[in-house]
N, C-alpha and C positions, 0 to 999 in steps of 0.2 A: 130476470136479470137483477133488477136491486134485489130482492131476498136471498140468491143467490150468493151475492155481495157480499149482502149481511151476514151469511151462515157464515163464509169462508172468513171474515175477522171473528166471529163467536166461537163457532164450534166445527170444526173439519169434519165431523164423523155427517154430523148434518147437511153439511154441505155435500159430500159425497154422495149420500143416500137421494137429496136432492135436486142434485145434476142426475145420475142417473134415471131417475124420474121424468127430469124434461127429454132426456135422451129416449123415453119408452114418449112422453106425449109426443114427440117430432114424429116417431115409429109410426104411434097409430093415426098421425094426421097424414102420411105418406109421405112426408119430407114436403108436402105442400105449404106451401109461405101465404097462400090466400087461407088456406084451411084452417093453419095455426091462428091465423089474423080473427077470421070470425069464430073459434073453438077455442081459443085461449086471450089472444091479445085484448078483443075487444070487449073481452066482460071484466076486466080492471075497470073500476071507475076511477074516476077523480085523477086521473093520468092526464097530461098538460100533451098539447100537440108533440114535441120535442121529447116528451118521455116514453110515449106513445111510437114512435119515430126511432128510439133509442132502441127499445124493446122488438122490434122489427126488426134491424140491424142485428142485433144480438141472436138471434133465432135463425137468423138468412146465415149467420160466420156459422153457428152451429147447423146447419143444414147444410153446407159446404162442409165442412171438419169431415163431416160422420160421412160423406160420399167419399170424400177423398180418399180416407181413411177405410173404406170398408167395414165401418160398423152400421148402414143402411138397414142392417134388416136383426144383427144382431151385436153384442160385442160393446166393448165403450171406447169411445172418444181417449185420445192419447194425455190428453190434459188430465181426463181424469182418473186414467190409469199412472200417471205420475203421483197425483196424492195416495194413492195404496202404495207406493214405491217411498216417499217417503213416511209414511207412516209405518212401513220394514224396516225403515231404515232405523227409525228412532226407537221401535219395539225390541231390536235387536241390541240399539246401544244402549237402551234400560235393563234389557236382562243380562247383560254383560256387567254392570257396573254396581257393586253389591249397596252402594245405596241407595237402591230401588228394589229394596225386598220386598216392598208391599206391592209393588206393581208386577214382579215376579211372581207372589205370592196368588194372585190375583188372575194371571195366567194359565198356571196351574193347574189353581181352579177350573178353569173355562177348557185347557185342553180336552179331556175327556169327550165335552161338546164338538170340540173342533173334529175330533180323531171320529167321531162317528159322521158329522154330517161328512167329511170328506168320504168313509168309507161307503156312501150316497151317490156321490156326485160322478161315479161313472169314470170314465177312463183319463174326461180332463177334472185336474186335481189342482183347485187353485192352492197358493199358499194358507198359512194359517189366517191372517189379517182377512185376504182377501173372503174364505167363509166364511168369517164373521162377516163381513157388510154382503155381502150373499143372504146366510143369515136372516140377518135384519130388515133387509130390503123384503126378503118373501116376505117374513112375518108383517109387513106394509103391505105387499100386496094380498097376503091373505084377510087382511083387516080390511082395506076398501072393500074387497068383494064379499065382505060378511060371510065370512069361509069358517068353520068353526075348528078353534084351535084346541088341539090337547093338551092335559094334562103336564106333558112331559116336552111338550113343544113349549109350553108357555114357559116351565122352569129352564130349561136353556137358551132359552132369547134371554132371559131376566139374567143367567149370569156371562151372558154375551155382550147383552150390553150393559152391564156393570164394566166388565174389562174395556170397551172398546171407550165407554165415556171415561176411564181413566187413563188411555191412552190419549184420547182429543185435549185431556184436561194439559198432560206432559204437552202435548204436541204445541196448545197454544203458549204453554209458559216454554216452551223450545223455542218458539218463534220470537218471542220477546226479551231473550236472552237471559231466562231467569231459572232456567233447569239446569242447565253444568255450570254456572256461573262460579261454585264454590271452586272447580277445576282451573277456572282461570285467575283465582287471588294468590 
């Protein structure tokens, strides 16, 4: 929950990748709220009763979401299919607005990646953005499990997420109102 926090004022792309993460630990704890407690909660140290208490809560509301919602077993949470939703949003009005050639530029590049792992993924075909943090997320979990990465695996994460960290880069100066700023003088 606070790291969480923290990603989503730092870095969105991070924050994404690690909501989905807790949403695979709720997974493998069975949406159990004891399980989570002694599998996750309680190896934080240094947590104050009340933080400790916070972080329980927070885990109970997302163990509710994901039932409600039917991502129990697979799928994400509505929250956090809204940050892919805005992040369309705002990749869409970068390459629409010719002064963001380099971030266009940048895409480009990365398409080719995109157009093959889609041509991968079988009959559902997320949008572009969406691959990418697909993407990236494998390449995370092929890294925990000490999985060994190719060649040509490793060169398209690396300009996957070169694009997707210059999209978070826009996304947070979008949030702070200092990327169309010139539009509105």
């Amino acid at each position: 929950m606070f790291t969480a926090s923290e990603k989503r004022k730092e870095n969105i792309a991070e924050y994404l990748l690690y909501m989905w993460q807790i949403e695979d630990i709720i997974r493998a704890n069975d949406l159990d709220i004891d399980r989570i407690k002694a599998n996750v909660i309680d190896r934080y140290t240094g947590l104050s009763d009340e933080q400790r208490r916070q972080m329980t809560e927070w885990y109970e509301s997302l163990i509710d979401m994901m039932r409600r919602e039917g991502v129990a077993k697979s799928g994400h949470l509505q929250l956090n299919r809204n940050v892919i939703v805005q992040l369309v949003d705002l990749h869409m009005a970068l390459l629409k607005d010719p002064r963001f050639a380099e971030y266009t530029a940048e895409f480009y590049r990365t398409l080719p990646y995109i157009v093959e792992l889609r041509a991968k993924s079988g009959d559902e075909r997320p949008g572009e953005i969406e691959t990418c943090f697909n993407a990236l997320y494998g390449m995370l979990m092929l890294r925990l499990q000490h999985k060994e990465i190719t060649d040509a695996t490793r060169e398209a994460i690396t300009q996957i997420s070169k694009f997707i960290a210059l999209l978070a880069h826009n996304f947070k100066l979008d949030e702070n109102d200092e990327l169309f700023q010139q539009e509105q003088q």
